[in-house]
C-alpha positions as CSV (number, residue, x, y, z in Angstrom):
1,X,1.9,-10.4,32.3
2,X,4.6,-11.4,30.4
3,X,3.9,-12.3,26.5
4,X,5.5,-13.4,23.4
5,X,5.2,-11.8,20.2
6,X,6.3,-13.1,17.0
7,X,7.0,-10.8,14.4
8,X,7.2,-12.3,10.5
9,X,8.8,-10.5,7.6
10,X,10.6,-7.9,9.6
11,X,13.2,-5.4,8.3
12,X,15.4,-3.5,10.6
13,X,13.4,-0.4,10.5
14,X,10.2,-2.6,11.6
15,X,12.5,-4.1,14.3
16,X,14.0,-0.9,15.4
17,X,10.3,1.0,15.6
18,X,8.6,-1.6,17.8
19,X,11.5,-2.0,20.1
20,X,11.4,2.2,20.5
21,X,7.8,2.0,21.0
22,X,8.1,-1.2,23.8
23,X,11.1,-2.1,24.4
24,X,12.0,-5.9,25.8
25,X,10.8,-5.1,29.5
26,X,7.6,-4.3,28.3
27,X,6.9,-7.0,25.6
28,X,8.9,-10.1,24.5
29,X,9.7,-10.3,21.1
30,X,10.7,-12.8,18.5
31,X,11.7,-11.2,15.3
32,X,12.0,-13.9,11.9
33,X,12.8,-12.8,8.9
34,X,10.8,-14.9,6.8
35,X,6.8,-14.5,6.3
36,X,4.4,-16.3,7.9
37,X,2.2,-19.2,5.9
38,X,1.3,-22.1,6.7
39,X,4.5,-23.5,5.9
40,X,6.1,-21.5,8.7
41,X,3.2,-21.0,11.2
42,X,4.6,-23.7,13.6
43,X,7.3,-21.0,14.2
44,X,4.8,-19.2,16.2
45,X,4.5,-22.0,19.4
46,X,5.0,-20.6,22.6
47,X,3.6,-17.1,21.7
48,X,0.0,-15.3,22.3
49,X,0.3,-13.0,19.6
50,X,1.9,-12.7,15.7
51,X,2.6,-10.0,14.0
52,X,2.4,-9.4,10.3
53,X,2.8,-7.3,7.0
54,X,1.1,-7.1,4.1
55,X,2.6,-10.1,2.0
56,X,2.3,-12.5,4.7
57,X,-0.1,-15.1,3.6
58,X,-2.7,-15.4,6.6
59,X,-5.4,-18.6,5.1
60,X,-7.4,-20.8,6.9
61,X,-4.8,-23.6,7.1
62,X,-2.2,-21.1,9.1
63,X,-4.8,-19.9,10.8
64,X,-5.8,-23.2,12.4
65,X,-2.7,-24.0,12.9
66,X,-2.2,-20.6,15.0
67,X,-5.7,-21.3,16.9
68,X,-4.5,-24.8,17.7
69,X,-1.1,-23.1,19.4
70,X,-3.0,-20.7,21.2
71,X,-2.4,-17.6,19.6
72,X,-4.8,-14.9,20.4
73,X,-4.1,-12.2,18.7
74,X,-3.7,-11.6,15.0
75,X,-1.6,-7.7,14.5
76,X,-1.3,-6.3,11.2
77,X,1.3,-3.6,11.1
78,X,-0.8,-2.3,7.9
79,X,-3.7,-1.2,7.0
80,X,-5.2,-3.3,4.2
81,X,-6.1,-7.0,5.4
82,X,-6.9,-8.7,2.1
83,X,-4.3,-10.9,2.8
84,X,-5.4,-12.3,5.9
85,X,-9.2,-15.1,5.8
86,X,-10.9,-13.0,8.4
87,X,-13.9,-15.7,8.9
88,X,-11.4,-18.0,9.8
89,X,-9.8,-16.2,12.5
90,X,-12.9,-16.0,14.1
91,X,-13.5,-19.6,13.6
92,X,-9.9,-20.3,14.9
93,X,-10.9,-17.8,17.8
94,X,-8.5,-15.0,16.9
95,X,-8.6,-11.6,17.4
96,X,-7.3,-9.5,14.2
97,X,-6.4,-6.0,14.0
98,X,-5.0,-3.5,12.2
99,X,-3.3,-0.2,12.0
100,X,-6.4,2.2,10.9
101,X,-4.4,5.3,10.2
102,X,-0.9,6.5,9.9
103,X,0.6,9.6,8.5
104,X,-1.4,9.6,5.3
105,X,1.1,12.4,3.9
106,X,3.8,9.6,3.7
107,X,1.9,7.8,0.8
108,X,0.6,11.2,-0.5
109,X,3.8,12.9,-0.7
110,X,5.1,9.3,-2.5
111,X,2.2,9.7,-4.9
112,X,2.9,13.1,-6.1
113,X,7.0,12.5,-5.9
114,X,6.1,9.7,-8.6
115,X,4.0,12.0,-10.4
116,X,6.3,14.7,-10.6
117,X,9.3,12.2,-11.4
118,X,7.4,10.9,-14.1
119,X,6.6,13.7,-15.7
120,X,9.7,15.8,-15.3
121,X,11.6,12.5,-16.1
122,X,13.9,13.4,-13.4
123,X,15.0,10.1,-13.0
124,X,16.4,10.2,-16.8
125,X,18.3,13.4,-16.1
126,X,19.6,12.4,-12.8
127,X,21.0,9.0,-14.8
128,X,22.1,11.6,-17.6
129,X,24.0,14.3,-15.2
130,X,25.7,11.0,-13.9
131,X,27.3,10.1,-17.0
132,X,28.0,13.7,-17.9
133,X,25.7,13.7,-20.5
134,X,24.1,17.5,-20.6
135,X,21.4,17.3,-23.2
136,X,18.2,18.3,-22.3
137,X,16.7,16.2,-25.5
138,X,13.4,14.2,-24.6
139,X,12.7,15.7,-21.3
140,X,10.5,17.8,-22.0
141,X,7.3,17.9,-19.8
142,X,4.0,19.6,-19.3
143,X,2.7,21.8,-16.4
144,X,0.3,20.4,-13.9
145,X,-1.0,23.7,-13.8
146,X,-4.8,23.7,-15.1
147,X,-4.8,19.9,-15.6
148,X,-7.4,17.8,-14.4
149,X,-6.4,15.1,-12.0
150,X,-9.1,12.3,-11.0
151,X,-8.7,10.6,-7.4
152,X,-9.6,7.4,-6.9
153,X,-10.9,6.9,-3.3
154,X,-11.3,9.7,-1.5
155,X,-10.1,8.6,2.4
156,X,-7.8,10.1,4.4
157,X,-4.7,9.9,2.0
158,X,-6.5,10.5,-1.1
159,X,-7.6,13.7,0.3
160,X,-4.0,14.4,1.2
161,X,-3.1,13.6,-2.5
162,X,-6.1,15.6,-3.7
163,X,-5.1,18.5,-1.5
164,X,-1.6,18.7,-2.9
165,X,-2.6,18.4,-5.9
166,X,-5.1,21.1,-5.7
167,X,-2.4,23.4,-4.0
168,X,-0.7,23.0,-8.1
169,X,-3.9,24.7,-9.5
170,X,-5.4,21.4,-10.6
171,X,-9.2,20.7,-11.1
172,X,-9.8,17.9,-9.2
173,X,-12.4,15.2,-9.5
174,X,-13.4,12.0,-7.3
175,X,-14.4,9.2,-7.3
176,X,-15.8,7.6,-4.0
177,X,-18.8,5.5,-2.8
178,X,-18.6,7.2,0.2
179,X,-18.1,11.1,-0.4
180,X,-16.8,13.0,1.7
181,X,-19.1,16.1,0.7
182,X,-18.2,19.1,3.1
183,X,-14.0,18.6,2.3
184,X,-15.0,18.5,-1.9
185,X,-17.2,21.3,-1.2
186,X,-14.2,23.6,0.7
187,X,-11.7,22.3,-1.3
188,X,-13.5,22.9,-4.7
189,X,-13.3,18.9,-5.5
190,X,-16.1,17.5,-7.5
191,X,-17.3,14.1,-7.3
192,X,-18.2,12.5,-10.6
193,X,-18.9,8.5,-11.7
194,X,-16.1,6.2,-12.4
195,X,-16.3,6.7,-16.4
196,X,-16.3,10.3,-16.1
197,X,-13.3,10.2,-14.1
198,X,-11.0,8.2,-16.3
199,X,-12.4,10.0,-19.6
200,X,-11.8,13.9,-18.0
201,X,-8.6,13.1,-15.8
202,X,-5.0,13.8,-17.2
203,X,-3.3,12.2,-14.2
204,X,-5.0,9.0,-11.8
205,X,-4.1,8.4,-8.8
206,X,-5.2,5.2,-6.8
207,X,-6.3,4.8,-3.1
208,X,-8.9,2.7,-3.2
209,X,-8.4,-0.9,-0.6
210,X,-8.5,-3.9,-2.7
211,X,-12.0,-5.7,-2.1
212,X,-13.2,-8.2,-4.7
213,X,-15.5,-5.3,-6.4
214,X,-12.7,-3.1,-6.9
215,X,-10.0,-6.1,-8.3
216,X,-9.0,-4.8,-11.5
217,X,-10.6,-1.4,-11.7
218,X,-8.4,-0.6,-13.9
219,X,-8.5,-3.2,-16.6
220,X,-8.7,-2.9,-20.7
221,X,-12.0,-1.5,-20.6
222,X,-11.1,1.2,-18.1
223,X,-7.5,1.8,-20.1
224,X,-9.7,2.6,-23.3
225,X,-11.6,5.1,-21.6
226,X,-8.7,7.4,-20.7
227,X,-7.3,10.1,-22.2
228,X,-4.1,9.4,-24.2
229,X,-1.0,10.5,-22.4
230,X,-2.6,9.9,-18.8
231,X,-0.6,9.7,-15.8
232,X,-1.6,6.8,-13.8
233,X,-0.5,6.3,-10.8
234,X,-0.8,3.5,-8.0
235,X,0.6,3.2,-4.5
236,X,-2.9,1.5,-3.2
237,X,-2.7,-2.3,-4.0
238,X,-1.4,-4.0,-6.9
239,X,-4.9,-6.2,-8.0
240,X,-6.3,-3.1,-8.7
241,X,-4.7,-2.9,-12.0
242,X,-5.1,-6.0,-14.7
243,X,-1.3,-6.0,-15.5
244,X,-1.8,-7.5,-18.7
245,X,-4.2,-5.0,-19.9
246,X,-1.5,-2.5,-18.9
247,X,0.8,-3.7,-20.9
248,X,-1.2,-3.9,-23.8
249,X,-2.0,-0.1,-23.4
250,X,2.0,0.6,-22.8
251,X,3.0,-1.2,-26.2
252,X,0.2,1.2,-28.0
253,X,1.5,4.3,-26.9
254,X,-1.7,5.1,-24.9
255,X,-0.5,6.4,-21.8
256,X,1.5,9.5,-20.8
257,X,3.6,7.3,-18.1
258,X,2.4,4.6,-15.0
259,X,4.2,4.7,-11.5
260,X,3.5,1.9,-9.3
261,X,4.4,1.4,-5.8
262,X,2.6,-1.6,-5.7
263,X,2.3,-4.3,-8.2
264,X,-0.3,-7.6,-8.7
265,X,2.8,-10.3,-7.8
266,X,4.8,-8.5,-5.4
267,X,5.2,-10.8,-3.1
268,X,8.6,-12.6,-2.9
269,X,9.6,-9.8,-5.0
270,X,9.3,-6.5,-3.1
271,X,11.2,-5.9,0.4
272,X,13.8,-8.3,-1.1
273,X,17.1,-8.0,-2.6
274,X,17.0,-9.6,-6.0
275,X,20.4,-7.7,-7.5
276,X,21.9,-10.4,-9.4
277,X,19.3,-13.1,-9.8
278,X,17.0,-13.4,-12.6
279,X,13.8,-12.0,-12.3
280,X,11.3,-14.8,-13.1
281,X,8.3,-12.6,-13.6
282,X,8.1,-11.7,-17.0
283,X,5.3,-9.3,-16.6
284,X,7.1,-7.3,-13.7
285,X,10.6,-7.4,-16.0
286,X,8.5,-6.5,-19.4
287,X,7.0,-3.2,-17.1
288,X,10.8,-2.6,-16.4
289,X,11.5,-2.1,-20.0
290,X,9.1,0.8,-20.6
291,X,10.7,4.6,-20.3
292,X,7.4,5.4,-19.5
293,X,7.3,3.4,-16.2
294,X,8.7,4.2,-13.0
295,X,8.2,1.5,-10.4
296,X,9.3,1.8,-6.5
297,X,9.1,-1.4,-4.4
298,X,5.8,-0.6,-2.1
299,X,7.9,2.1,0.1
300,X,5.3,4.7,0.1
301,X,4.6,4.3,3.7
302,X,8.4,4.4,4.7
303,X,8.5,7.6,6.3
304,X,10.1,8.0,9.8
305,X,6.3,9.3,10.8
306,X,4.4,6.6,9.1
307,X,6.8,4.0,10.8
308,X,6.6,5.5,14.0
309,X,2.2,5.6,13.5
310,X,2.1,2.3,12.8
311,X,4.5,0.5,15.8
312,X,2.7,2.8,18.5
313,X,-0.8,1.2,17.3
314,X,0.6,-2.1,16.8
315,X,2.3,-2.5,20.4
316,X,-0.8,-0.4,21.9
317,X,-2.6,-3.5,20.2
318,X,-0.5,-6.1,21.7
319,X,-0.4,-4.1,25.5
320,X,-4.4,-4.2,25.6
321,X,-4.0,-8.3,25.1
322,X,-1.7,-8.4,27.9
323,X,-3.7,-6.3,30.1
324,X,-6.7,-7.6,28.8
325,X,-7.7,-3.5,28.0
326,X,-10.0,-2.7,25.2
327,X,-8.2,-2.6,21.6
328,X,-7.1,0.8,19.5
329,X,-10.7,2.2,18.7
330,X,-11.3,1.2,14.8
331,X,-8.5,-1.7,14.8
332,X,-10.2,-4.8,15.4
333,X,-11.2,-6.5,12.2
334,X,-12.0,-10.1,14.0
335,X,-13.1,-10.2,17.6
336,X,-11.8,-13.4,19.1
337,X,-12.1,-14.1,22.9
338,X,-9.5,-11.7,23.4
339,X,-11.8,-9.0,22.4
340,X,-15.0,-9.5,24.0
């Protein structure tokens, strides 16, 4: 059965993993570089399927809008899906799934390279050595070894973090409605309340999804708690951290140093080139002022691996609606007609 796909927000590595994983004989594609809304969602006539990432903005208007073209099948080339209205797809009768796992050591590995950037403040030097400027004056760090360090979320790339982590002679504590009680018991991890974690913890690190409990976690309250000269650290979602409050905690010397991979108003912002243009966000430029932040544009995922993960599931995804074939186990967040 021949079907159309069409694929918002694409880069070329997106473009060049799906094709790898089914190339144009297999499925027909239509790649835009744009995200889809309901602004765009017209875009999509003539196909059975879209395709999105994690900035597209999937409401109820674009969802009817896709219903009423047909469109079948929702597939998120991501894991989180707070940015898709999941009742509505069903009410539109659309299918919506996911990616449920990909290499969780590609935003592990991130998490700790941020860490150790941070506090090695090798991204100092490295400007430093450029400009042939030797001095070795305000770089001094601290060992890792013997620290504390408090995970946030304790699924399959927290435990990757936590692992690492470990493997630097770090006590570990967690923090997880769910625990996962046999790997904290082999690894040595102990699980502790949320207040006890940000009080004992020299370095955070968040992996938590973004739900409407867990929206702002991290907030003035939670800020106050910590130790000063924490390490906090985020490539989760960016609504788990009240920006402002953050801030506020950066201009009073609280914190040791924050690296974000994700941030509250990235979208617009990361993925894009904005060299050159003025960056209207004034609480994304003021974090850009701080020494003690490091910021990446949501690339913790962007491993050759991780890529790779996350096209095979997608088109796997988008195969089963052709062939009408059951769905990845653990992707469908919506079943639709398509899925029953």
């Amino acid at each position: 059965m021949e079907m159309l796909t069409a694929v918002y927000d694409t880069k070329p590595y997106d473009r060049e993993q799906l094709l790898a994983a089914a190339p144009r004989e297999t499925l027909q594609w239509q790649f835009w570089d744009f995200r889809l809304s309901t602004d765009t969602a017209r875009t999509a006539r003539g196909a059975q399927a879209v395709c999105v990432f994690v900035n597209d903005a999937v409401d109820r208007p674009c969802l009817q809008t896709l219903g009423e073209l047909g469109v079948k099948l929702l597939a998120l080339r991501c894991t989180g899906h707070n940015n898709v209205d999941l009742p509505a797809a069903a009410e539109a009768g659309i299918t919506v799934t996911r990616v449920p796992a990909y290499s969780p050591y590609a935003v592990a590995e991130h998490a700790v390279a941020l860490l150790m950037t941070l506090n090695r403040k090798i991204h100092r030097a490295f400007n430093r050595v450029r400009e042939q400027n030797f001095s070795l004056s305000g770089l001094v760090g601290t060992d890792l070894h013997g620290k504390t360090a408090g995970i946030f979320g304790t699924g399959k790339i927290g435990r990757a973090t936590a692992q690492i982590l470990h493997g630097f002679g770090m006590r570990i504590l967690a923090f997880d409605t769910f625990p996962a009680s046999e790997w904290a018991r082999q690894l040595g991890v102990e699980y502790v309340d949320a207040r006890t974690l940000a009080r004992e913890s020299d370095v955070i690190s968040l992996h938590i999804p973004l739900t409407p409990e867990t929206r702002h976690i991290i907030r003035g309250e939670t800020l106050e708690l910590m130790k000063p000269g924490v390490f906090l650290i985020n490539v989760s979602r960016g609504r788990l951290i009240d920006t402002t409050a953050l801030i506020a905690a950066l201009k009073a010397d609280k914190l040791g140093g924050v690296a974000l991979d994700v941030y509250e108003e990235e979208e617009g912002v990361f993925f894009e080139d904005l060299s050159g243009q003025v960056l209207h966000d004034d609480e994304l430029a003021r974090l850009l002022t701080f020494p003690k932040v490091l910021v990446t544009a949501h690339q913790a995922f962007l491993t050759r691996e991780a890529l790779g993960d996350i096209a095979r599931t997608t088109v796997a995804n988008l195969e089963a609606l052709a062939a009408a074939r059951p769905f990845v186990d653990g992707s469908v967040l919506t079943a639709g007609p398509a899925a029953r």
